[in-house]
C-alpha positions in Angstrom: 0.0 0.0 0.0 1.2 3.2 -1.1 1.3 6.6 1.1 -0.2 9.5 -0.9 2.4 12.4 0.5 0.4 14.9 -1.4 -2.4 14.3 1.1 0.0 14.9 4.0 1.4 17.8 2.6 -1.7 19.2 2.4 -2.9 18.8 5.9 0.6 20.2 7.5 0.7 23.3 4.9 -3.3 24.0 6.0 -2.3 23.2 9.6 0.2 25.7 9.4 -1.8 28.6 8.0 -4.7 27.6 10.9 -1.9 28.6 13.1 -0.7 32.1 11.7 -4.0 33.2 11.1 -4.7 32.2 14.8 -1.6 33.8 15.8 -2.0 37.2 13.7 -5.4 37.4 15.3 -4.3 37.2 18.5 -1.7 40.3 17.5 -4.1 42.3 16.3 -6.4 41.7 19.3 -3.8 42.5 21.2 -2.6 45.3 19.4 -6.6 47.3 19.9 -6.6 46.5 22.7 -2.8 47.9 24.2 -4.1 51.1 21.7 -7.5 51.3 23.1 -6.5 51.6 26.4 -4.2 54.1 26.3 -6.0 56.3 24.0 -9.2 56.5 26.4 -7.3 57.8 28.6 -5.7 60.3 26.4 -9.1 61.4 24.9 -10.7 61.5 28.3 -8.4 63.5 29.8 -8.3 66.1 27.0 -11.5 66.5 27.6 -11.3 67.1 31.6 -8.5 70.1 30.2 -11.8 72.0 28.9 -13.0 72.6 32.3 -12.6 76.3 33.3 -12.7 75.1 37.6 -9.8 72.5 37.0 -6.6 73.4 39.4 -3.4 74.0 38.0 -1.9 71.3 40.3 -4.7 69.2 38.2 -3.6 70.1 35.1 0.0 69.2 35.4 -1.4 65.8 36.6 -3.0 65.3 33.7 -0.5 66.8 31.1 1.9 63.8 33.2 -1.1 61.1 32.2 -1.3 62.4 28.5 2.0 62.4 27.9 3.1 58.4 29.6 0.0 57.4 27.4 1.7 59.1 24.4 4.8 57.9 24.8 3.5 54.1 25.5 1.6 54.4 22.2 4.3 55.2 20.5 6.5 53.0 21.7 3.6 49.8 20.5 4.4 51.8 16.8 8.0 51.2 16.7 7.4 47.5 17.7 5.1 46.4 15.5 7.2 49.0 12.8 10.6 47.1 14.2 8.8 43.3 13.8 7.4 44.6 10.1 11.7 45.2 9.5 12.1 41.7 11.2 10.5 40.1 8.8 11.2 42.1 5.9 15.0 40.5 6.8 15.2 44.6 6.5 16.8 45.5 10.5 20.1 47.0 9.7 22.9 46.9 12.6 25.5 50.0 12.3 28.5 49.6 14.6 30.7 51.3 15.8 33.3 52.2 19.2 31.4 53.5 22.0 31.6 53.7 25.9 29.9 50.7 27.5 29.9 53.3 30.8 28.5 56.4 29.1 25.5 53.6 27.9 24.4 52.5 31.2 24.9 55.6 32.3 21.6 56.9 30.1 20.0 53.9 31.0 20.8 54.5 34.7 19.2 58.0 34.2 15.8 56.8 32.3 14.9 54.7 34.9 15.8 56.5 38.2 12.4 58.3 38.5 10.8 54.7 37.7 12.5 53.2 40.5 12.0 55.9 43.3 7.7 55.5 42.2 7.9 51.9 42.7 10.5 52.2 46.0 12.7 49.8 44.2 16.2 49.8 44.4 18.3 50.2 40.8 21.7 48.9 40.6 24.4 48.8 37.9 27.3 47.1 38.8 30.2 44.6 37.3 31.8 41.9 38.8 35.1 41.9 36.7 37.1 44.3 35.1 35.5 45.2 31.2 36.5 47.0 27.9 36.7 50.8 28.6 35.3 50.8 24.8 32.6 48.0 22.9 32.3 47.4 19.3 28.6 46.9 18.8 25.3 48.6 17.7 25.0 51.7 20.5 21.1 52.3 19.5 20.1 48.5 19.5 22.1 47.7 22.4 20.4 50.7 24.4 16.7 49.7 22.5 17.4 45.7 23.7 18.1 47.1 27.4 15.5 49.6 27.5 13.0 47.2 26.6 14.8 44.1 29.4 15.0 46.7 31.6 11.3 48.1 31.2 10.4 44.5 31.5 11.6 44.2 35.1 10.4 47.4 36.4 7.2 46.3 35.1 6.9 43.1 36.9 8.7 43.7 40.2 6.9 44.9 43.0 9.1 44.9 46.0 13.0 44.5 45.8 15.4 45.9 43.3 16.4 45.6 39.5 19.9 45.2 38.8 22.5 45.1 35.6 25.1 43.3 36.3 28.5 43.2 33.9 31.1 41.2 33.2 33.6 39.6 30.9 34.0 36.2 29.9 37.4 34.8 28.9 40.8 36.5 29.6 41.9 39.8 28.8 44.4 38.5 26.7 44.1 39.5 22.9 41.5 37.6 20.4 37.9 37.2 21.4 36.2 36.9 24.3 32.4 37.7 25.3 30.8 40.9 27.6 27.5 39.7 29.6 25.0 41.9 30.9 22.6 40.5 33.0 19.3 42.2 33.7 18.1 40.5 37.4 14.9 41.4 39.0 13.1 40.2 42.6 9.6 40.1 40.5 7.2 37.6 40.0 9.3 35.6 37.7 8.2 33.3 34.7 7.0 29.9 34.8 8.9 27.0 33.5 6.8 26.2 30.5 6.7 30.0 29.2 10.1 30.6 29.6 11.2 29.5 25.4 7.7 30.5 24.5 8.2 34.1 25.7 10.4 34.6 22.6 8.0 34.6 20.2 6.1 36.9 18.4 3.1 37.7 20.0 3.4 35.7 23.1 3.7 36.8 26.5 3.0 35.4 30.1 -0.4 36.1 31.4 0.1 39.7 33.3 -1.6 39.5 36.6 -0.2 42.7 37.8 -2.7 45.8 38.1 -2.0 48.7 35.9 0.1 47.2 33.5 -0.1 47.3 29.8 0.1 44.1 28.4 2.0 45.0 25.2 2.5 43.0 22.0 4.2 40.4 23.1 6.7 41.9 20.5 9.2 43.3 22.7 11.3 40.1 24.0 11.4 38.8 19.8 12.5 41.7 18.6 15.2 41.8 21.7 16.3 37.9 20.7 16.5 38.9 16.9 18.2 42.2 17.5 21.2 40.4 20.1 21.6 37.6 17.6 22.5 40.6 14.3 24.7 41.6 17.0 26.4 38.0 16.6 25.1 37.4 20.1 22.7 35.8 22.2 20.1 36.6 24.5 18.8 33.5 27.5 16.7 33.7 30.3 16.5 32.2 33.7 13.8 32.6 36.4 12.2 30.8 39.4 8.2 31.6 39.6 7.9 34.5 42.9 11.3 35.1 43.3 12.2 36.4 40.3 14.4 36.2 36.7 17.3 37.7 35.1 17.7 37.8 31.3 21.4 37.4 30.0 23.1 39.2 26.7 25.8 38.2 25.4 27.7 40.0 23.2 31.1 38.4 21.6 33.9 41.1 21.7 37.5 41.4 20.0 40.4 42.0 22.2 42.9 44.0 20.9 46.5 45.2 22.0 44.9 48.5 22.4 42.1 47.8 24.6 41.4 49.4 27.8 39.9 47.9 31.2 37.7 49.7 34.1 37.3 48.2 36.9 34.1 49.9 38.3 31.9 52.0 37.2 31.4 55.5 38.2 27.7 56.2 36.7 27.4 59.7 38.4 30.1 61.4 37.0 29.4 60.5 33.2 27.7 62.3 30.7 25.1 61.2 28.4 26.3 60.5 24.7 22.8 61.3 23.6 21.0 64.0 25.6 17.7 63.2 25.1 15.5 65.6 27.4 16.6 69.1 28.4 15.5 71.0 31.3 14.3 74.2 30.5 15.9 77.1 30.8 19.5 76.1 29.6 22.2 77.1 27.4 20.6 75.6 24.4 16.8 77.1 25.0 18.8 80.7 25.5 20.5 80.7 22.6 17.4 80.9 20.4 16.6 84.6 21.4 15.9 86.3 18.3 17.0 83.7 16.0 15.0 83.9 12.5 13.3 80.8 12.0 11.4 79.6 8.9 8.8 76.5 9.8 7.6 74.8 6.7 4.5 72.6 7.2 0.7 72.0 5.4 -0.6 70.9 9.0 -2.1 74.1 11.4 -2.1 71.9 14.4 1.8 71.4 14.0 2.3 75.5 13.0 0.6 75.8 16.8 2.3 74.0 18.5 6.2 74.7 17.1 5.2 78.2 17.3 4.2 78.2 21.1 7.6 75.8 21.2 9.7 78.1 19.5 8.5 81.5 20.4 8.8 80.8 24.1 12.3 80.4 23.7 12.3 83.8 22.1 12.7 82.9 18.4 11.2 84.8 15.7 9.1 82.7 13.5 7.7 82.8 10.0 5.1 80.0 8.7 4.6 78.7 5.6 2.2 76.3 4.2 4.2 74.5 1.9 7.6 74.3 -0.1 6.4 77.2 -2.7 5.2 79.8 0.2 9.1 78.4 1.5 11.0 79.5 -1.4 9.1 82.7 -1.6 9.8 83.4 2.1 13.4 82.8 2.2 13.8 84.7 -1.5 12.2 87.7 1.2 14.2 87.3 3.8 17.4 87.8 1.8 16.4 90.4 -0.6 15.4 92.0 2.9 19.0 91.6 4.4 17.4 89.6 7.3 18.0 85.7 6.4 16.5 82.7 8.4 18.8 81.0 10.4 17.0 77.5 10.2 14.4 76.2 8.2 12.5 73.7 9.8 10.7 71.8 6.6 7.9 68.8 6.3 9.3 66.3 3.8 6.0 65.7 3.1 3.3 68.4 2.1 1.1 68.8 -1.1 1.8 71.8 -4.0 6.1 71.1 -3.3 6.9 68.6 -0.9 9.9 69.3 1.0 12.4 67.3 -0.9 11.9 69.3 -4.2 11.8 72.3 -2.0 15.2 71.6 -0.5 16.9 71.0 -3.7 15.9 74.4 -5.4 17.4 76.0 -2.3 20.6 74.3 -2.6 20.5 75.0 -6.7 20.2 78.8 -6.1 23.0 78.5 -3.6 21.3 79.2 -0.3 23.2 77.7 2.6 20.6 77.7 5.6 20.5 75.0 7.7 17.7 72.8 6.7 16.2 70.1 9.9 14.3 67.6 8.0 10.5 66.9 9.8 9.2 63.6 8.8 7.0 61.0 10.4 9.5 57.9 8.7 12.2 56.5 10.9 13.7 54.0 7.7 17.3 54.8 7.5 16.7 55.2 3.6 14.6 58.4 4.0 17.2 60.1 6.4 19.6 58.9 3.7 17.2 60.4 0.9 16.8 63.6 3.2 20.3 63.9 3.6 20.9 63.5 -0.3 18.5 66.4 -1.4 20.7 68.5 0.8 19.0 68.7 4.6 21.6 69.7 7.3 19.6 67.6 10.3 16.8 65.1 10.6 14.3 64.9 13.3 11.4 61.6 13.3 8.0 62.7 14.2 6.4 62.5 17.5 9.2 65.5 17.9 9.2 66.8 22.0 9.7 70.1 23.1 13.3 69.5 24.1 14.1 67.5 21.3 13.5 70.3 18.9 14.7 73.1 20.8 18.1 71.2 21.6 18.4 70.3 17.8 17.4 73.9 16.6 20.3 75.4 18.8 22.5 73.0 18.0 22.5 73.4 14.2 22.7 77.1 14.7 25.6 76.6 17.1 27.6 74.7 14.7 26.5 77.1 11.6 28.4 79.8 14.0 31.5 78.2 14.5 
């Protein structure tokens, strides 16, 4: 008696696609969920804003709410946008020689305020000596501990999160391997979830009030991102008593290599400044600086010109990369040039890549910060090529763009 194969075939090819539709359905029930939530609360406090007898102590309560909602939905965009990349086989790894220190350092800094809410206690610490300098991915490295890290603030109640460091194999030259663990006292993972929580769009049944579920994207995109990184990421946990999830990251020892041994996160700065206070240096410095802002959306107009003008620039609006020309074409014939232009890549009439290339063909040299809602690498590149001096992704914060502004008029200076 003969097998039919065909028939087989069949049945495991339909038994797979049962399965992704299953599993893409419980994604996007997830996903509506995780952007439900957070948006009622964003649209219901907006709301509560409208009410004249509202306290001003009120107010910045609720401007504190908006925001964490905000910045929780947007972090759900870049995962789904970073597991769309996955697998597109399009995540691209850029490395390069950075201070492990300076690293830790900004994520020492993120999650202070998180720990003090929570009364938890936040340690980073090695146990042996480690390269002054790593050759790795800074961004990815700090996006895979921001997201471990997140994870064990989330799910620890009482008792501390802790990054621990240290290097495996002898400081000799040739290869060896940095490991960073990420331990937390939480409520740990049970044995049968603990492989299964690397996949897309699984997670472990949260139990803990107030927390956001997520994805279940966070942990897959961590795993894919260490292993680009010619590393690996493992996990080890006991159920109530918490888990600690282990990168490793393969290094190359070489005759010019310098070793710490100890950390001194108060005294380092951060390579990337990411929020600055107000009234600094950099806010300051934009009294009476001309600045052009070119964007089709009122709503944005608003809100960079409240932004802007509070830190005592002088700002002209257009609607779009025409109105742009024709406004810096003024400003020079009036002896009073812009010095930034702040364009939307993407507007109707001239968008701002055709814009920015007739600038540059009639020879003007003002700065030009790119605005645009894409974070692909290949539109920065493609921003870069039609002649923009800077790049900012859209949500853009108030410090964000201020810092940026003066930065690129600080340079243009010098």
């Amino acid at each position: 008696m003969m097998l039919d194969t065909s028939l087989l075939i069949c049945d495991v090819t339909e038994e797979k696609a049962e399965m992704t539709v299953e599993m893409n359905s419980r994604f996007l029930a997830n996903l509506l969920h995780e952007i439900r939530t957070p948006m009622t609360a964003i649209l219901g406090f907006s709301e509560t804003l409208a009410d004249k007898e509202i306290s001003r102590k009120k107010i910045g309560e609720i401007a504190r709410i908006i925001r964490d909602n905000s910045e929780y939905l947007l972090h759900l965009l870049n995962d789904v946008l970073d597991y769309s990349k996955m697998e597109a086989e399009m995540l691209k790894i850029e490395t390069s020689s950075f201070s492990l220190e300076n690293l830790l350092s900004e994520i020492h800094s993120i999650f202070t305020l998180t720990a003090r809410e929570k009364k938890l206690d936040f340690v980073i610490r090695n146990t042996t000596p480690f390269p002054e300098k790593i050759h790795s991915d800074p961004f990815r490295l700090k996006q895979i501990l921001l997201n471990l890290v997140g994870n064990a603030f989330k799910f620890t109640e009482k008792g501390k999160v802790e990054i621990l460091v240290s290097w495996l194999g002898n400081s000799n030259q040739g290869l060896g391997q940095l490991k960073l663990d990420v331990n937390d006292t939480g409520k740990g993972i049970s044995k049968n979830a603990l492989e299964r929580i690397f996949y897309p769009f699984e997670q472990e049944n949260n139990s803990l009030p107030g927390c956001h579920a997520g994805t279940g994207l966070g942990l897959a995109i961590s795993r894919h991102l260490v292993r680009l990184l010619c590393g690996n990421l493992t996990v080890a946990s006991t159920p109530e008593l918490g888990s600690c999830f282990s990168v490793f990251l393969p290094q190359q020892v070489l005759p010019s290599t310098v070793w710490k041994d100890h950390f001194r996160l108060d005294t380092v700065k951060k390579t990337q400044p990411e929020h600055v206070p107000s009234g600094n240096i950099e806010v300051q410095s934009l009294k009476e600086r001309r600045i052009l802002l070119i964007d089709d959306s009122v709503d944005i107009q608003g809100l960079f010109l409240i932004i802007l003008e509070k830190a005592g620039a002088d700002v002209t609006l257009a609607n779009n990369g025409r109105e742009g020309v024709n406004a810096v074409e003024k400003s020079l014939l009036d002896g009073k040039p812009f010095d930034v232009i702040l364009m939307d890549m993407q507007m109707p009439v001239m968008d701002g890549f055709i814009t920015t290339k007739i600038l540059r063909d009639k020879g003007i040299e003002i700065p030009i910060v790119a605005l645009t809602a894409h974070v692909m690498q290949e539109e920065r590149d493609r921003c870069h090529a039609a002649g923009c001096s800077g790049y900012l992704t859209k949500p853009i914060l108030r410090d964000v763009l201020l810092t940026a502004v003066a930065k690129i008029i600080e340079t243009k200076v010098h």
